[in-house]
C-alpha positions as CSV (number, residue, x, y, z in Angstrom):
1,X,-22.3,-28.4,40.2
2,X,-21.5,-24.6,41.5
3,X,-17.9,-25.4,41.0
4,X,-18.0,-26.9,37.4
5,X,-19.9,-23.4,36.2
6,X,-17.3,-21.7,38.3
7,X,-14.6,-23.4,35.8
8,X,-16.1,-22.6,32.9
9,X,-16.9,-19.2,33.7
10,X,-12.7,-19.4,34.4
11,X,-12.1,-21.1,31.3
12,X,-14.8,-18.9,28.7
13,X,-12.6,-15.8,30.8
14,X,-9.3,-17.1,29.6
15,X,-10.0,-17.8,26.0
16,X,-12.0,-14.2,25.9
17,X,-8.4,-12.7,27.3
18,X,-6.4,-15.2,25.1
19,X,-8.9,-13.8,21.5
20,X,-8.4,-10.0,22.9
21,X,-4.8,-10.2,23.3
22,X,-4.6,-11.9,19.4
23,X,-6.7,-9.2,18.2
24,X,-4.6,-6.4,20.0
25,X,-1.6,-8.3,18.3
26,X,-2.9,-8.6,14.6
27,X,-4.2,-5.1,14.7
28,X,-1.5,-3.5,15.9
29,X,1.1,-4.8,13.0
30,X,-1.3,-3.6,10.6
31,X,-2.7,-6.9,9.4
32,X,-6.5,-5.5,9.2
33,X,-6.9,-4.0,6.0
34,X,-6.7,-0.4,5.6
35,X,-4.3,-0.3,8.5
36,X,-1.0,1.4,8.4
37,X,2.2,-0.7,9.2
38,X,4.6,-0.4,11.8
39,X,8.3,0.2,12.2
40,X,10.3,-2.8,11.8
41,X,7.1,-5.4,10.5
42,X,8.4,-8.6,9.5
43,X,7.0,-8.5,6.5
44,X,7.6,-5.3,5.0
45,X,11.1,-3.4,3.6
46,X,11.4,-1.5,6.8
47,X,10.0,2.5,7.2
48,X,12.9,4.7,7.3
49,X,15.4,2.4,5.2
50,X,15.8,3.3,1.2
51,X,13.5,1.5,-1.0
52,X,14.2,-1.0,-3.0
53,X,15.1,-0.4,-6.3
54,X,13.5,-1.2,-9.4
55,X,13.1,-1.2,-13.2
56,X,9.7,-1.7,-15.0
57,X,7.9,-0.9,-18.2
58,X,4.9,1.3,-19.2
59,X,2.1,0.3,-21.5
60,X,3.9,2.2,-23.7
61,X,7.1,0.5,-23.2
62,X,8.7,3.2,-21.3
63,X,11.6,2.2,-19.3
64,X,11.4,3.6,-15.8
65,X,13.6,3.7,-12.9
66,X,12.6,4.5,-9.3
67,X,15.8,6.0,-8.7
68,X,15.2,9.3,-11.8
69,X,12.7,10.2,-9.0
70,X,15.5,10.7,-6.1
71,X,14.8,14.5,-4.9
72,X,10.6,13.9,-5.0
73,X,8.4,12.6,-3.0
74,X,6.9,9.3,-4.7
75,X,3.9,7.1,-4.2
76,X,3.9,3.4,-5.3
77,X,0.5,2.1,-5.4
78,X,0.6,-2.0,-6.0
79,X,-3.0,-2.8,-7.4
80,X,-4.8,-5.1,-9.3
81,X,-7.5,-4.7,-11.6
82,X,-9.9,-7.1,-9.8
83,X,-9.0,-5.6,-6.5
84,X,-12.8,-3.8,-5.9
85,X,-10.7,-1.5,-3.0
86,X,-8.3,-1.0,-5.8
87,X,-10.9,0.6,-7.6
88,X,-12.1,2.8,-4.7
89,X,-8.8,4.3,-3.7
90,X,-8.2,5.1,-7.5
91,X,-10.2,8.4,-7.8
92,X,-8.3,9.7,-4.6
93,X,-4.8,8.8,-6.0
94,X,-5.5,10.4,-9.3
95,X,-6.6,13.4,-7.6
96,X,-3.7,13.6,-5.6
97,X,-1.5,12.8,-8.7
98,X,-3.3,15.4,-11.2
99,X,-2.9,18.5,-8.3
100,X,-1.6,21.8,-9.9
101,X,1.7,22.2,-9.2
102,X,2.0,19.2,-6.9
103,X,5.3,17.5,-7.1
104,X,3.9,14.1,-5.9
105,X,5.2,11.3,-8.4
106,X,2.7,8.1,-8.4
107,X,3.9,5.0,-10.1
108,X,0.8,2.6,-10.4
109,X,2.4,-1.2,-10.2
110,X,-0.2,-3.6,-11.8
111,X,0.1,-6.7,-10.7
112,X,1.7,-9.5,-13.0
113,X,-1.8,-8.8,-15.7
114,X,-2.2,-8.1,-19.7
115,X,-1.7,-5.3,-21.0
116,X,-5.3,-5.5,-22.4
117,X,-6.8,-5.8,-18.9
118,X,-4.3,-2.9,-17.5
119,X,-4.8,-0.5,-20.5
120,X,-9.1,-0.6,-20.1
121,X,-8.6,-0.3,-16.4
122,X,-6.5,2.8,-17.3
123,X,-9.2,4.1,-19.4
124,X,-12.0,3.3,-17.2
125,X,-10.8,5.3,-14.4
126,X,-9.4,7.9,-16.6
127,X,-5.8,7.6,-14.9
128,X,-3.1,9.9,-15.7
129,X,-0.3,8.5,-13.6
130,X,2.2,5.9,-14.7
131,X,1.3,2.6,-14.5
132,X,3.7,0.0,-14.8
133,X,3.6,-3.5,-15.8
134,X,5.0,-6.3,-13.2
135,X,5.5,-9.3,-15.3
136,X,6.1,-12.1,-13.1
137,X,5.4,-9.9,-9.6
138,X,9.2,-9.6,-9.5
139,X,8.5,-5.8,-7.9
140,X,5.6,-6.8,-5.9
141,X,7.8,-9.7,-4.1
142,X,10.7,-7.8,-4.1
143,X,8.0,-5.2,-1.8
144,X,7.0,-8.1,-0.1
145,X,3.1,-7.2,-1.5
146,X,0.9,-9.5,0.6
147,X,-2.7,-8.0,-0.1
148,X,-3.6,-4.9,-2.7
149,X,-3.9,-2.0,-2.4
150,X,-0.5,-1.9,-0.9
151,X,0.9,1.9,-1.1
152,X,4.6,3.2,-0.3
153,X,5.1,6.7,0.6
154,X,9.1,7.7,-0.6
155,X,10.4,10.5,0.9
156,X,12.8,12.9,-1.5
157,X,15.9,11.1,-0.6
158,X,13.8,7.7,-1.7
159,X,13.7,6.5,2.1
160,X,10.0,4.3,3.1
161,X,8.2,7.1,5.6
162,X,4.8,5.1,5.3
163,X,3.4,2.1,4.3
164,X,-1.0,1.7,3.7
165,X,-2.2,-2.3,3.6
166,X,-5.9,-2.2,2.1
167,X,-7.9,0.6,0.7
168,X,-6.9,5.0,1.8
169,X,-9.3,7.4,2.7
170,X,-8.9,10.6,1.9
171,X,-7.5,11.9,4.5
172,X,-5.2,9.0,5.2
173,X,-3.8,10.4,2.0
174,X,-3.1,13.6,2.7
175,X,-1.7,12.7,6.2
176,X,0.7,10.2,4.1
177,X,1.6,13.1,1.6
178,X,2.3,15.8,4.0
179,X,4.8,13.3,5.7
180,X,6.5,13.0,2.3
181,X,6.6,16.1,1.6
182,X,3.8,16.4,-1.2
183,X,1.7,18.5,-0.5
184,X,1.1,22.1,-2.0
């Protein structure tokens, strides 16, 4: 009897080990929300290597270009409107976006939704950014988006520096934008 509690006790030690070291794993690639990623994640365009680039429209129909920001520091924030941490981080990006003098450029992807549902989200949350329409989450694959919020921090030259799965704090932000070069 002693030596069957002995191997259980042996075998309840090994899965214990075997769940830590999945936990270490998972956490430390970022896969917990609000967790930044890693140089070289699998599933990300990799941190110091130019982002990809893309052409969306406005609400307004506004063509836009990520490459007419070469020379700023840019964040792109991939949300949805029924993403509740969406709606969280939104008061601190605006913030960040609206700063005097600040030479931060946000672009707001929405996530392959009507214009109707984009443009009282806008309104709701009193956002001055551009936001930009993904028909067909052709941007947000091309990012390899798997969960929103999803941010990007763009360095001047337009090269990834940071990348933020899940909802910021704010002082994840500012960390994020003093990297790029954004802050006052």
């Amino acid at each position: 009897m002693r030596f069957r509690l002995v191997g259980f006790g042996l075998i309840g030690l090994g899965i214990g080990v075997l769940l830590s070291a999945i936990v270490f794993w998972t956490s430390s690639l970022g896969l917990f929300q609000g967790q930044p990623t890693t140089p070289g994640q699998a599933d990300t365009p990799l941190i110091g290597a130019r982002a990809p680039e893309f052409t969306l429209l406005t609400l307004n129909g506004e063509q836009v270009q990520l490459a007419h920001f070469r020379g700023k520091p840019v964040m792109l924030n991939f949300w949805a409107t029924w993403c509740n941490p969406c709606k969280e981080e939104m008061p601190l990006i605006q913030a960040a976006a609206s700063r005097p003098g600040n030479n931060l450029i946000v672009l707001g992807i929405n996530d392959d939704e009507s214009a109707d549902l984009v443009r009282e989200f806008i309104q709701e949350y009193k956002i001055s950014f551009r936001v930009l329409m993904d028909p067909g989450a052709k941007v947000t694959d091309l990012y390899q988006i798997r969960g929103f919020p999803t941010s990007y921090f763009l360095d001047p030259g337009g090269k990834i520096q940071a990348v933020h799965i899940g909802s910021i704090s704010a002082d994840q932000l500012e960390g994020y934008l003093r990297r790029i070069g954004a802050t006052n």
